[in-house]
N, C-alpha and C positions, 0 to 999 in steps of 0.2 A: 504493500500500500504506500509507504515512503516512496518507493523509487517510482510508482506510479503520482506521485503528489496528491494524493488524495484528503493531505493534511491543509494544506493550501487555503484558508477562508479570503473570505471579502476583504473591504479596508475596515479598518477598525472604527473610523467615524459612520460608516454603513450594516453596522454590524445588528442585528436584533436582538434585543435585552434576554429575551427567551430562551437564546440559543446560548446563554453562558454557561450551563452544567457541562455542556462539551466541548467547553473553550481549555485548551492548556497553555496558552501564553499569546503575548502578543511581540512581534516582530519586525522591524522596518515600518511601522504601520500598517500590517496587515493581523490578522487574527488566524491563531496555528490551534486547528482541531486536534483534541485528542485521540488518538487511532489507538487506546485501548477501548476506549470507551465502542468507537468504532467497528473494533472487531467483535466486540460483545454484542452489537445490534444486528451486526450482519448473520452473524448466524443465529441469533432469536427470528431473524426475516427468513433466514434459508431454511430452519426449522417451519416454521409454516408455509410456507410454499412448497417443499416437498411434502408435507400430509394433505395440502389440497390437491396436490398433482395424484398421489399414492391411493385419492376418493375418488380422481376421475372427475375434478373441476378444473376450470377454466382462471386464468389470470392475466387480465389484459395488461399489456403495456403498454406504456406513454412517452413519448420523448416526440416535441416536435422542432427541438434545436439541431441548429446545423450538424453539431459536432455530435449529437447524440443520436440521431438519423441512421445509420446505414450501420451502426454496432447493434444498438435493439433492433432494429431488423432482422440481422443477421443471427443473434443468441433467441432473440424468441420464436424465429422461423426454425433452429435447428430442436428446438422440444415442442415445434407444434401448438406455439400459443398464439391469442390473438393479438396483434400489435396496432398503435396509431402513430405513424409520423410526419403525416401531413397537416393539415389544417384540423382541431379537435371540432365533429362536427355537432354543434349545439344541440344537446337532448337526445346525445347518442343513447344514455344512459337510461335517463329519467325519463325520453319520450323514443322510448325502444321499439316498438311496435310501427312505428313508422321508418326506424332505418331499417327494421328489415324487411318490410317494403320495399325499398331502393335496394334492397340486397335480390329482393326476389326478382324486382324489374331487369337487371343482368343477368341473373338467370336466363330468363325467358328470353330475353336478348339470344343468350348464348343457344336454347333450343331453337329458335329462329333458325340460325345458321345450321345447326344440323341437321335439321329437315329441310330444308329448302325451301321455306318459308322468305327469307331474307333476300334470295336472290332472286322472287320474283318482283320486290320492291321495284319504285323508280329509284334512278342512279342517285338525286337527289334526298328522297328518301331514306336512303342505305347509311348514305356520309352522314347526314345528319342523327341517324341508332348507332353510326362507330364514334361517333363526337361523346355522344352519352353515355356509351358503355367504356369509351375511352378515362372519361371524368368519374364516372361510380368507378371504374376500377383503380384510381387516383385513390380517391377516396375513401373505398371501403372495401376495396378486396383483400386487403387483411384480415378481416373480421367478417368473411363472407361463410364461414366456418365455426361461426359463435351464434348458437342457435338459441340462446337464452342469457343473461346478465354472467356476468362474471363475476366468481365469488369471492374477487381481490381484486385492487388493483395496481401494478408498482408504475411509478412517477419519477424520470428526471428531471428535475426544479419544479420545484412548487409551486413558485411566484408566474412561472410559464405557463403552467399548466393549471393556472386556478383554476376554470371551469369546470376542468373534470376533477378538481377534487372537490369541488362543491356539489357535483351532481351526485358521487360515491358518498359524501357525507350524509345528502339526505334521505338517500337509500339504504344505506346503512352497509354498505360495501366497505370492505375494511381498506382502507389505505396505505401502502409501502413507499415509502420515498426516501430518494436522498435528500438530505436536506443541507445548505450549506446557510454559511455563519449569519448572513443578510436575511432568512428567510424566518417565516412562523412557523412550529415546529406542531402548532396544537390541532390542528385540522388533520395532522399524520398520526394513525393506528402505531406502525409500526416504523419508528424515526432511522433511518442510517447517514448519520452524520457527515458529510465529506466533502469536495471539492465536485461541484454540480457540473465546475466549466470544463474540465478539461478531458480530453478525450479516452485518455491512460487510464484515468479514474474510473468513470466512466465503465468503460471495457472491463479494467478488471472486476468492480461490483458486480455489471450484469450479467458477467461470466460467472462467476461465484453461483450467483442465486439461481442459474439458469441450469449448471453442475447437479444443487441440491433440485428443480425438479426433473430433470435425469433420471436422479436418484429414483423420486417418487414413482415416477413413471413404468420404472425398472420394478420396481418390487410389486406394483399393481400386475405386470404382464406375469410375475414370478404366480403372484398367489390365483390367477386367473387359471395359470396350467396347471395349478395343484387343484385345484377344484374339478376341473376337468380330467384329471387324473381320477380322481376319487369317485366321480361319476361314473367315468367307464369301469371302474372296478366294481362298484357295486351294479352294475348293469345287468350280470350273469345271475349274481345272487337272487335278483328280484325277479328273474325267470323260471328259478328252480324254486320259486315258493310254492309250496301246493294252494288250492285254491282254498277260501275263505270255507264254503262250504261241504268240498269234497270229501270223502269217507275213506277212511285208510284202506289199503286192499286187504289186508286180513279179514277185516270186518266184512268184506261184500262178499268173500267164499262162500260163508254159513247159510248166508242168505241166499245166496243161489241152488245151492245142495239143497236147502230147504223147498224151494220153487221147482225142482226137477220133482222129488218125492212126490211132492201134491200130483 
């Protein structure tokens, strides 16, 4: 985390009174986070991100700064989660039922073209469904795969991304964020204190967290094929039960011997 700078705060005349529990000095005029403290939050965060991943939920993530763009991309597209790094689109959250609307309009977009639907369009026509399906997939084809709310969500800067932690707060979605020395730390469930700017940082955090839902990931496929183990083994047993009300064959000897005699 050192050599990534992730201890790095703001200036110190910019600094928020809030964030002083995980201040450990001040420097040149800048404010130096403590990265004990640091490392005890990150994995209180990877702790819970791996038992949401390990139940088979969803953890969106947020980053729509330059520097923070094409890492959360790239770490929440390699575990399969939903991410936003574009423009956060207003009431993704709280007025959910109408992004996926727009999620379903690219769909149908998309059955368009495999049927042949599309090409009997005019030429006009056409350009103007690739402009739309071009812009929803700007926008929301990251989260074209998030079929219901997400039951987290982690956040690069706070202050960047206020809307969507204001929309998680009043849904009651739990919040994960870095939070760096300028920022409020009270709208965040779960604080990870760091250097929000820089890109090293950055990377190495959301490598971290994205490792621990790996993790979770991993051990849900584990306990899915033991289950499935256990079922095909009891499979056979539940074949050789005799029936609920059938009669042992001893007992139906008597009874037939008896039916010839008559």
């Amino acid at each position: 985390m050192l050599d990534a700078g992730a201890h790095f705060g703001h200036l110190a005349r910019k600094w928020n009174p809030k964030m002083a529990p995980y201040i450990f000095d001040q420097k040149n005029g800048i404010h130096i986070i403590d990265l004990h403290k640091s490392i005890v939050k990150i994995d209180e965060a990877a702790e819970v991100m791996k038992e949401l991943a390990r139940s088979g939920r969803k953890i969106l993530f947020v980053a729509t700064k330059k520097q923070a763009k094409e890492i959360v991309a790239e770490k929440a597209g390699s575990v399969n989660m939903p991410y936003v790094t574009e423009r956060w689109p207003g009431g993704m959250l709280t007025n959910f039922p109408t992004i996926r609307k727009a999620v379903k309009k690219m769909n149908t977009i998309d059955k368009m073209k495999e049927d042949g639907t599309f090409d009997k369009l005019a030429k006009r026509e056409r350009l103007q469904v690739d402009r739309q399906r071009a812009k929803l997939e700007k926008n929301l084809g990251s989260i074209k795969d998030m079929s219901r709310l997400p039951s987290a969500i982690f956040v690069v800067d706070v202050q960047k991304e206020a809307n969507a932690v204001k929309e998680a707060n009043r849904l009651n979605i739990p919040v994960i964020a870095m939070v760096d020395t300028c920022c409020d730390p009270t709208p965040v469930d779960y604080v990870i204190p760091a250097n929000d700017d820089a890109a090293k940082s950055i990377e190495y955090i959301t490598a971290t967290l994205c490792a621990a839902i790996q993790e979770g990931l991993n051990d849900r496929k584990l306990e899915k094929e033991k289950e499935a183990e256990v079922e095909t083994a009891e499979a056979p047993s539940k074949k050789l039960r005799p029936r609920k009300n059938a009669k042992p064959a001893e007992a139906e000897a008597p009874e037939a011997e008896a039916a010839q005699a008559e």
